[in-house]
C-alpha positions in Angstrom: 73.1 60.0 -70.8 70.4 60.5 -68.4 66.7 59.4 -68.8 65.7 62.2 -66.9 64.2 65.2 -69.5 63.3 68.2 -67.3 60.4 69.2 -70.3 58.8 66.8 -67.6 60.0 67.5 -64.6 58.9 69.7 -62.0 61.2 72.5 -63.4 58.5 72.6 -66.3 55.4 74.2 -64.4 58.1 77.4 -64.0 58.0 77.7 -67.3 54.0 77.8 -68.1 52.9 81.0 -69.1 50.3 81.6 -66.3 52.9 80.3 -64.2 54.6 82.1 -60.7 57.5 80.5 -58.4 54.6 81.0 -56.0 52.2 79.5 -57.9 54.7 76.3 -59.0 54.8 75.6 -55.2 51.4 74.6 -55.5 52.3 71.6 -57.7 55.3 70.1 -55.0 53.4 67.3 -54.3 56.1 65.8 -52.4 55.1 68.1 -50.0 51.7 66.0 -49.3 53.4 63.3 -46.9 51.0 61.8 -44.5 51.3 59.4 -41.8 53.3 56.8 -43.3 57.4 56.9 -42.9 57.0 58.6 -39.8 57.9 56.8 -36.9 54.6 56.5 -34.7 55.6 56.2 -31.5 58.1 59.2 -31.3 55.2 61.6 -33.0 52.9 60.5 -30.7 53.2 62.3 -27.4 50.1 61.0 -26.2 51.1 57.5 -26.1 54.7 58.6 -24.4 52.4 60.6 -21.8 50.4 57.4 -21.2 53.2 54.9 -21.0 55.1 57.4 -18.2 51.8 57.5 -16.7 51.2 54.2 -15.8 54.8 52.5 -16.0 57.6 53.0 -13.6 61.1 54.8 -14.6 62.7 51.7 -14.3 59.9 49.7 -16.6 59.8 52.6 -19.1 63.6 52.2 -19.0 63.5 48.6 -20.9 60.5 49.2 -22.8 60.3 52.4 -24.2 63.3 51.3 -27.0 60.9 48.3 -27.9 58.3 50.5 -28.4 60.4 53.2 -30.1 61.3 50.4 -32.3 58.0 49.2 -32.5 56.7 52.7 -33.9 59.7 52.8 -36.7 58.6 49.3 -37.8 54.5 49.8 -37.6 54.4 53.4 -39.8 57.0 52.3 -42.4 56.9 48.5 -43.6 53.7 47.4 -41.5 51.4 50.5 -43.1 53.2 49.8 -46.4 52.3 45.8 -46.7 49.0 47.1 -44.9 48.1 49.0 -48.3 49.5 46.1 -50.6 47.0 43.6 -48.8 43.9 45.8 -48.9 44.6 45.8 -52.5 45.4 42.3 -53.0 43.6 40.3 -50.2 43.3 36.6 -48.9 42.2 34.3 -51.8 40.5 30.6 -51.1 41.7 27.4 -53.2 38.6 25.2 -52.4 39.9 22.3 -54.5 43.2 20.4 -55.0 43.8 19.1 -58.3 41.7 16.3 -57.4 38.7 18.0 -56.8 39.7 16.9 -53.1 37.9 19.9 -50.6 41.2 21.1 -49.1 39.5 24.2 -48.0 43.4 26.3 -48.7 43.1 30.3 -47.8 46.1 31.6 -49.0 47.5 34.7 -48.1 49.5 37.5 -49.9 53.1 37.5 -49.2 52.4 41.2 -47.8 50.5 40.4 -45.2 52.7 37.3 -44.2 55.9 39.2 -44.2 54.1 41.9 -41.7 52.6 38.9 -39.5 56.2 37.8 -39.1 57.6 41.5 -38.3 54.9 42.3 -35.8 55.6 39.1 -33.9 59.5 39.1 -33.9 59.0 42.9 -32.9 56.6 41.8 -29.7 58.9 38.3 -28.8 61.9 40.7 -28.7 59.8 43.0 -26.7 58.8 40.2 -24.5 62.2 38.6 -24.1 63.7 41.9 -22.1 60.9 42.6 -20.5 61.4 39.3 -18.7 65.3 39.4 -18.4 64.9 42.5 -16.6 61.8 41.2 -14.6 59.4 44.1 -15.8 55.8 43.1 -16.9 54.8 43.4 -20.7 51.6 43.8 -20.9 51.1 47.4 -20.8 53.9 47.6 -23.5 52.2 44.9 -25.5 48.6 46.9 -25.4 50.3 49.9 -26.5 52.6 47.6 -29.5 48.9 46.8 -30.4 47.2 50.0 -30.5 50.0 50.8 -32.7 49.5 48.2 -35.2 46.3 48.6 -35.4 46.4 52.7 -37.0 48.2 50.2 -39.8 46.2 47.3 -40.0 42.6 46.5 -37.6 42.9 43.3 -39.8 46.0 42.7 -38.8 44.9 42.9 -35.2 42.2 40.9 -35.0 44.0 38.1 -37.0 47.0 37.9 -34.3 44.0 38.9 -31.5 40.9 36.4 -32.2 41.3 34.2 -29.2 45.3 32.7 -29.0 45.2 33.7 -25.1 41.8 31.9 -25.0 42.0 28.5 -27.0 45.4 28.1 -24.3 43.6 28.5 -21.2 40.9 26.6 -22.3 43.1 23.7 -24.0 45.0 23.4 -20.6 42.0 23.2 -18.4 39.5 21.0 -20.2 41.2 19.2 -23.1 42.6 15.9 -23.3 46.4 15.6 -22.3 47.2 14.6 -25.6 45.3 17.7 -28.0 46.3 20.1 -24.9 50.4 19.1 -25.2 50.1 19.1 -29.0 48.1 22.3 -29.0 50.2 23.9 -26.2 53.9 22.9 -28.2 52.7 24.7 -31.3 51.7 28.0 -29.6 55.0 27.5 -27.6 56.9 27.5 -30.7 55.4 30.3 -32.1 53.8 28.2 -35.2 50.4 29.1 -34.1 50.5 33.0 -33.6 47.8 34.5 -35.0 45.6 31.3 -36.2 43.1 31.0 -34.0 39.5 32.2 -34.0 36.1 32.0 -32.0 32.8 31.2 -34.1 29.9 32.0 -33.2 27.7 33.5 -35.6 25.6 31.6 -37.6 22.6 32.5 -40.6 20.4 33.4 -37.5 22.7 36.1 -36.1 25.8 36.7 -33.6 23.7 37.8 -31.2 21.1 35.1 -30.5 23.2 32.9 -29.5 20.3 30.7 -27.8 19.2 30.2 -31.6 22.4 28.6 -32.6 22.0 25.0 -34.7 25.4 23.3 -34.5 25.1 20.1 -33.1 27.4 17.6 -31.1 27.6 14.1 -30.5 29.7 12.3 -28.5 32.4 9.8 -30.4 34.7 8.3 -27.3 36.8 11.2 -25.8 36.1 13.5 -28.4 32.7 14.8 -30.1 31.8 15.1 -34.1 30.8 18.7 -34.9 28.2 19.5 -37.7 26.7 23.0 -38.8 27.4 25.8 -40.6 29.1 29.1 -39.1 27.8 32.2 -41.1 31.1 34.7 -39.9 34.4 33.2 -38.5 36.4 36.2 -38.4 40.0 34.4 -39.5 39.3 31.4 -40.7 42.7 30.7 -42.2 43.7 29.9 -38.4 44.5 26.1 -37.1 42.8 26.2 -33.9 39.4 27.1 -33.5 36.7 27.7 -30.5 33.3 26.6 -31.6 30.1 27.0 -29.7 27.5 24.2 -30.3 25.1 22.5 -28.9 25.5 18.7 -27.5 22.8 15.7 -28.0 20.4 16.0 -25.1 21.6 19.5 -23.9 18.5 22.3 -23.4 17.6 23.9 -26.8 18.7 27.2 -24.7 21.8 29.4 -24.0 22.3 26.8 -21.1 22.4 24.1 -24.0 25.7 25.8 -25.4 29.0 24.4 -24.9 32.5 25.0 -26.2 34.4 22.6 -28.2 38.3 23.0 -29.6 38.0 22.3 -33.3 41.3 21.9 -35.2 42.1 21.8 -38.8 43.9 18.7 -39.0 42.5 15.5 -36.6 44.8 13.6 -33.9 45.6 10.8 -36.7 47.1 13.3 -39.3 44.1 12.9 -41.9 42.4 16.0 -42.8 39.9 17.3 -40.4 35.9 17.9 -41.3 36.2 21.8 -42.2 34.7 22.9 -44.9 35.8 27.2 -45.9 32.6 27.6 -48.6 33.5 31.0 -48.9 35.6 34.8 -48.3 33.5 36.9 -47.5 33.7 40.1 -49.7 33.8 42.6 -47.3 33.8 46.7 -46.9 37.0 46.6 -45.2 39.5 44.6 -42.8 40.5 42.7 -46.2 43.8 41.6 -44.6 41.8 39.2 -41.9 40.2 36.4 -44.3 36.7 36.1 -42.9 34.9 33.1 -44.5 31.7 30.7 -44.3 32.8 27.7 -42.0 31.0 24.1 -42.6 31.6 21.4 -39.7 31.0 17.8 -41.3 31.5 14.8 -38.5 34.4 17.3 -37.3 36.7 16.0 -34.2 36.0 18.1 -31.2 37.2 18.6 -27.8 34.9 19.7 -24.9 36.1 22.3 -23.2 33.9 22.1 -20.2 34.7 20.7 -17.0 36.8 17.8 -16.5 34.8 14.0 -17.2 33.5 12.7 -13.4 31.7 9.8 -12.8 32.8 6.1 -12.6 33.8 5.9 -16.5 35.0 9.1 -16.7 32.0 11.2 -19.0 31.2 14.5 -18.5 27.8 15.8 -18.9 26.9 16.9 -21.8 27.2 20.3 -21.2 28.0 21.8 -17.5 25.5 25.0 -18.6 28.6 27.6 -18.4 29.6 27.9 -21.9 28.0 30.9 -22.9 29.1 32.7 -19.2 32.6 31.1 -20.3 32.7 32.5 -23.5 31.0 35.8 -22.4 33.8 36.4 -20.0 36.4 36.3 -22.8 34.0 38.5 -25.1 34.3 41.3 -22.6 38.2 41.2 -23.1 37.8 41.3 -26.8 35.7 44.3 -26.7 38.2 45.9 -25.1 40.8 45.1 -27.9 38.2 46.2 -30.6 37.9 49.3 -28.5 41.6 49.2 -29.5 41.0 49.0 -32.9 38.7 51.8 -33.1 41.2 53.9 -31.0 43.7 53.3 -33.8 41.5 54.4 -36.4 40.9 57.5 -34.6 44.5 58.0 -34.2 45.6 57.1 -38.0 42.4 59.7 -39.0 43.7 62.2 -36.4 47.2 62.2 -37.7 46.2 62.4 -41.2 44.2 65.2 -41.0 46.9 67.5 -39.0 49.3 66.7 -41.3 47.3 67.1 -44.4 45.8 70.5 -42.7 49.3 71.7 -42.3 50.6 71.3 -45.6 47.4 72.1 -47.7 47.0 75.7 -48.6 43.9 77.6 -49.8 42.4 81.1 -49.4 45.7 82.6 -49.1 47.3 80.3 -46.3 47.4 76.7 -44.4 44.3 74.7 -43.7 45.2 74.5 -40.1 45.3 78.3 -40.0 41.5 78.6 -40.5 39.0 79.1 -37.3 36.8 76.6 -38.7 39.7 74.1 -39.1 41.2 74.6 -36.1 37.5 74.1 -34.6 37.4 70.7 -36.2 41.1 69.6 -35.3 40.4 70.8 -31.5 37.8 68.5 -31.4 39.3 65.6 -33.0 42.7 65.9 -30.5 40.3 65.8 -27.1 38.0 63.0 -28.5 41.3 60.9 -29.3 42.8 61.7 -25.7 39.6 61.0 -24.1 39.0 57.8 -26.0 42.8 56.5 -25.2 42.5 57.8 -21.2 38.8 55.0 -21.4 40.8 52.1 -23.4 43.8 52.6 -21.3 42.1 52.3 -18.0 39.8 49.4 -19.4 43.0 47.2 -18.6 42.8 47.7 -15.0 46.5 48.4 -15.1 47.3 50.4 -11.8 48.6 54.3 -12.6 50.9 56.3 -10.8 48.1 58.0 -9.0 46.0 54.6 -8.9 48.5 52.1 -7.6 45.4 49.1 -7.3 44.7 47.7 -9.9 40.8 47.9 -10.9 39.2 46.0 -13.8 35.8 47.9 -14.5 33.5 45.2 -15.6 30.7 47.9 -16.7 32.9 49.7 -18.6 34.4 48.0 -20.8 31.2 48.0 -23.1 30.4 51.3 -22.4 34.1 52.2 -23.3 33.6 50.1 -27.1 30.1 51.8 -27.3 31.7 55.6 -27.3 35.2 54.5 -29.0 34.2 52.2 -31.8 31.5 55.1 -32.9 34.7 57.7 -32.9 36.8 55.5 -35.4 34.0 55.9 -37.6 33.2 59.6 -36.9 36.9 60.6 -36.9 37.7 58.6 -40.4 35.1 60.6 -42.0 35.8 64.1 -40.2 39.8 62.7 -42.2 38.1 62.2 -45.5 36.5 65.6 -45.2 39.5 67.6 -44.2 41.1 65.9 -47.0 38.2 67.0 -49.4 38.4 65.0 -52.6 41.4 63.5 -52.2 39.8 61.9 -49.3 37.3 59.9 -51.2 39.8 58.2 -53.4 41.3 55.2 -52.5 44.6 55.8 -53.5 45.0 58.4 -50.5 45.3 56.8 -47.1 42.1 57.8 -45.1 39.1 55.9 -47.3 40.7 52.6 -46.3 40.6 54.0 -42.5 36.6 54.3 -42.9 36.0 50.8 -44.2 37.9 49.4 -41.6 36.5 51.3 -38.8 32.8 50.6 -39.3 33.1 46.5 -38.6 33.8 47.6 -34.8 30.9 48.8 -34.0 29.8 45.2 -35.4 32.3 43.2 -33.9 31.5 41.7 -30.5 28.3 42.9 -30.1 27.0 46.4 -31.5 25.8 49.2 -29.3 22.3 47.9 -28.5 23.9 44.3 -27.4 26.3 46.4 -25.3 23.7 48.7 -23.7 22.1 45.2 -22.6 25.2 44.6 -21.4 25.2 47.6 -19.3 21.7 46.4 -17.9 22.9 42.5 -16.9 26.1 44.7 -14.8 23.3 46.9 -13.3 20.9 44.6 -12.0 22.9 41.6 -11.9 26.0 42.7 -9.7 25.7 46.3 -9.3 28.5 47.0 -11.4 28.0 50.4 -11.7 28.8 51.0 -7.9 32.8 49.8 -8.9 32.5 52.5 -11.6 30.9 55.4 -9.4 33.8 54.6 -6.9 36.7 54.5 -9.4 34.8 58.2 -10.7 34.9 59.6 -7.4 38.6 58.6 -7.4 39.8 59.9 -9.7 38.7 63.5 -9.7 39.4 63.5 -5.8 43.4 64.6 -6.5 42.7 67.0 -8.3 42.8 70.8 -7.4 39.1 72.7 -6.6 38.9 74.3 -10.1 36.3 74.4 -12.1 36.6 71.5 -14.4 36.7 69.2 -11.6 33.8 70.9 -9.8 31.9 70.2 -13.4 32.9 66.8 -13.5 32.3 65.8 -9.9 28.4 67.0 -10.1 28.2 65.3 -12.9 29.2 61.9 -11.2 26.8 63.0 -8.7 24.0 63.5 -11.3 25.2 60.1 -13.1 24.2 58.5 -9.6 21.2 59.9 -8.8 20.4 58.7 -13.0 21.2 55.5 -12.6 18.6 55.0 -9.4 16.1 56.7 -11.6 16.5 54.5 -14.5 16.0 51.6 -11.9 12.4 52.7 -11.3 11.6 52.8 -14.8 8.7 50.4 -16.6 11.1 47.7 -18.2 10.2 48.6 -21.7 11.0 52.1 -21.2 14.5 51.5 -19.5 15.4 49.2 -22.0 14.7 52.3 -24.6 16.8 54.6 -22.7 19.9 52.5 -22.1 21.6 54.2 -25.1 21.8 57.6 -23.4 22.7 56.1 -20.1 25.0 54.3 -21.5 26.8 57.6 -23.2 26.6 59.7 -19.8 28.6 57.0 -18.3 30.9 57.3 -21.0 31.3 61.1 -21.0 31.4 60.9 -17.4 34.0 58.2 -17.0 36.1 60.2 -20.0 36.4 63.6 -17.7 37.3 61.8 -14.5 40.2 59.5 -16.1 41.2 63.4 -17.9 40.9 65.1 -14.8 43.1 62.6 -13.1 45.6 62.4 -15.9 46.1 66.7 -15.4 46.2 66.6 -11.7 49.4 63.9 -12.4 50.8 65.9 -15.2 50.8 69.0 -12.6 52.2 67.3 -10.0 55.2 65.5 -11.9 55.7 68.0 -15.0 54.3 71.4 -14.0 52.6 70.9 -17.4 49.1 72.3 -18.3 48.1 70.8 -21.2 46.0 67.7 -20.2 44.3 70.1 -17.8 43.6 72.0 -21.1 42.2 68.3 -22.5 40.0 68.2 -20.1 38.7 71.6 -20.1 37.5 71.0 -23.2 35.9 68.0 -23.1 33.8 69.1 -20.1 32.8 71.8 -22.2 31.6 70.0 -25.1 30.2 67.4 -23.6 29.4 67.8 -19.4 28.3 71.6 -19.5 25.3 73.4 -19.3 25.7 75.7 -22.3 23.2 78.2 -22.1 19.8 78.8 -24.4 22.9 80.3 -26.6 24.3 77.1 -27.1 27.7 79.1 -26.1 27.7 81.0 -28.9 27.7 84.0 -26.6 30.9 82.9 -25.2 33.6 85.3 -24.7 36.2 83.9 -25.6 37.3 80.3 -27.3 39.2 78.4 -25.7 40.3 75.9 -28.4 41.4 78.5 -30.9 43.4 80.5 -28.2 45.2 77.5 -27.6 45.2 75.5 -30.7 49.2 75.4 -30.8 49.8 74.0 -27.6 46.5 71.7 -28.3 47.9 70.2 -31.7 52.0 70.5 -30.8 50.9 67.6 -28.0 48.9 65.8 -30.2 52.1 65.3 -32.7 55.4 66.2 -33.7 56.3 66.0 -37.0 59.6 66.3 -38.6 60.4 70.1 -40.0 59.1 70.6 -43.2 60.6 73.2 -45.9 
């Protein structure tokens, strides 16, 4: 006999009195099916536009079946165990049995069943690229942006500084930490448990303020002080910036030293996990309290000189060491907000699409459609900035260019639109949005740490100032501008956007000549012109490819609209005078190249 009894079913709403078989629809909640289960790299035509655009046939040959593979595996399992962890994150055993400080973060089986899926998926990836002699990195940033609409936790936890703590391990560390070190990222053992600390009680910022200390103890140094935020600190391998006996109480004091969790002789090393932090969001990444107690260290500075083989105490590069790798993270928590713009994007199409109210479909509504158009060319435009951060060379760009000035303006604008887009998903989505059982309230908690994370938008705008006056930085970006919107046809978009690289010039000389105080004020806005500007070149060029190779129209589209919103002179009328609109008498070819989803009955 079957348990099923159709007095409960959905059958049963046809039989309520105030019932209709048109008002019964309203109750097929299987209808509501978001982003999850759909594979995210065939729905995303964006991505497949940027992967042609900057890969060869031949390259996307080998690695577009990774990455079709990779966007099966990230929008099923990896979003799945995603939601399990936010709702059951890392825990921290302090204590053994014997009251012993073991210092234990242990993490739910969810998150390390998607750790191991993620990095199979990416070794596999890896493993043809290099049988068939094709570069992976592209693929890898794009495996990554996927992830991280799933997890930003996830990211940072397999991103916080593996690349780094190698480089540095091989060029400054002693042989025996650098082969032991080196074997266990070789194997694979290490992936994912590594992590930079800075921050301490004082701040992440003021890094000249910082109070751990170092003194030497033969080849090696004993650490003590107390990190405040150490983003994964369930890793093995840590980068640690302190400051050495005798150095200058100053950024040029600061060195950085290889800290790992267990010392050369086996015995447990001195680090102390106090606490998790209990944070808004990014639950899966176990952020914690760090204490150093007479911890082993490694200087990873340059190599000991002199006739018994010390080193100074510190060689006054650590901070411009560890500032050159914080430029590359920025542009991977640019990444992260990217994905949160995407994973809100996505929801809210396919949430507008199946919603009805008033008579007919969400998306069928001006003001919708308004909303939707907006969200589409701010994702597109976001994704052209991240891509090109890389400095990975383009069909139409075959040097490649690594824009040193742009990579914080590029996290300034993109981390701010994970957070804008989230909420413009929770809104779309109404109620439902604000409860945390639906899938966008999660996206919003995890999105506002970026604009935290490696430096928040006043740190960047200084940023933006050291590349100004320090190595005219912004004369690489003005050239790569001028680039860019020089293929394109003479039509009126590109006219816009070329006098505004013009104007962005002549701004930049004016902001020069400013009182100090002042400039340092206005930073934020130049800061965001660069970034609008840089946006509607990188679209321009994108269209004038797509035109040439696919006789397609759309990206031109993109980048009308962007210039529109955010590079025209709109009148005293604020536009409202216009004509026509342009987003809504295109909206279907807009959204249809934003993402394809299965048919739905």
């Amino acid at each position: 006999m079957s348990d099923y009894d159709p007095q409960y079913g959905p059958e049963a709403v046809d039989r309520l009195p105030f019932s209709t078989p048109e008002k019964s629809r309203r109750y097929q909640t299987d209808n509501y099916t978001g982003a999850v289960g759909l594979n995210w790299y065939r729905t995303d035509p964006t991505l497949q536009f940027t992967m042609a655009y900057y890969l060869r046939p031949d390259e996307l040959a080998v690695l577009e079946p990774h990455l079709t593979s990779i966007g099966e595996l990230m929008g099923g399992p990896v979003a799945r165990w995603a939601d399990e962890t936010d709702r059951n994150p890392p825990r921290l055993e302090r204590y053994d049995r014997w009251g012993h400080d073991v210092s234990k973060v242990v993490m739910p089986a969810s998150f390390t069943q998607s750790k191991r899926a993620v990095l199979d998926a990416q070794q596999a990836l890896r493993t043809d690229a290099r049988s068939a002699k094709v570069s992976s990195g592209l693929a890898l940033f794009a495996s990554n942006y996927l992830l991280n609409q799933a997890d930003i936790g996830m990211g940072c936890a397999l991103g916080t500084g593996g690349g780094m703590v190698q480089s540095l391990v091989a060029a400054y560390a002693p042989a025996d930490v650098a082969e032991h070190v080196q074997a266990k990222f070789a194997s694979g053992e290490w992936a994912g448990e590594t992590a930079q600390l800075l921050t301490e009680r004082t701040g992440g910022s003021d890094l000249g303020a910082l109070e751990t200390t170092a003194r030497r103890s033969g080849d090696a140094w004993l650490l003590n002080g107390f990190k405040w935020f150490a983003s994964n600190c369930a890793g093995e391998a840590f980068v640690v910036m302190a400051k050495p006996e005798g150095a200058p109480d100053s950024t040029r004091g600061i060195a950085n030293f290889l800290v790992l969790r267990t010392r050369r002789d086996g015995s447990r090393n001195g680090v102390r996990v106090r606490r998790l932090k209990d944070k808004l969001g990014t639950r899966s990444v176990a952020s914690g309290e760090v204490e150093f107690v007479d911890a082993e260290a490694f200087l990873l500075s340059e190599k000991p000189s002199g006739p018994e083989g010390q080193a100074g105490p510190s060689d006054g590069k650590g901070l411009g060491r560890m500032m050159e790798l914080t430029n590359a993270a920025r542009l991977g928590i640019a990444l992260f907000g990217l994905g949160n713009a995407r994973r809100a994007l996505v929801e809210s199409l396919c949430y507008a699409r199946q919603r009805h109210a008033f008579g007919s479909a969400l998306i069928d509504k001006p003001l919708m459609r308004r909303k939707l158009a907006e969200l589409i060319v701010d994702v597109e435009a976001a994704q052209a900035m991240v891509f090109d951060g890389t400095g990975a060379a383009n069909h139409r760009q075959p040097r490649s260019v690594r824009q040193r000035i742009a990579v914080p303006v590029t996290k300034l604008k993109v981390c701010r639109l994970g957070i804008t887009a989230a909420s413009d998903a929770i809104e779309i989505h109404g109620g439902n949005g604000y409860i945390e059982t639906w899938p966008v309230a999660r996206l919003l908690r995890d999105a506002q740490v970026n604009t935290i994370w490696e430096g928040p938008d006043n740190i960047l705008c200084l940023d933006v100032r050291r590349g100004i006056e320090q190595t005219q930085a912004h004369e690489t970006l003005l050239a790569r501008l001028h680039d860019a919107v020089s293929v394109s046809d003479d039509d009126a978009t590109t006219g816009l956007v070329a006098r505004r690289i013009e104007d962005l010039d002549a701004a930049i000389t004016a902001w020069t000549k400013l009182d100090r105080t002042v400039a340092e004020a206005r930073l934020y806005p130049l800061a965001q012109f660069m970034g609008e500007v840089y946006a509607g070149a990188l679209l321009i060029e994108q269209a004038a490819w797509e035109r040439e190779t696919r006789g397609g129209e759309r990206k031109a589209l993109v980048a009308q609209l962007y210039a529109q919103r955010y590079l025209a002179d709109r009148g005293p009328l604020r536009g409202i005078d216009a004509e026509s609109e342009l987003a809504l008498d295109r909206f279907d070819e807009l959204a249809d190249g934003a993402l394809v989803l299965p048919s739905v009955n």
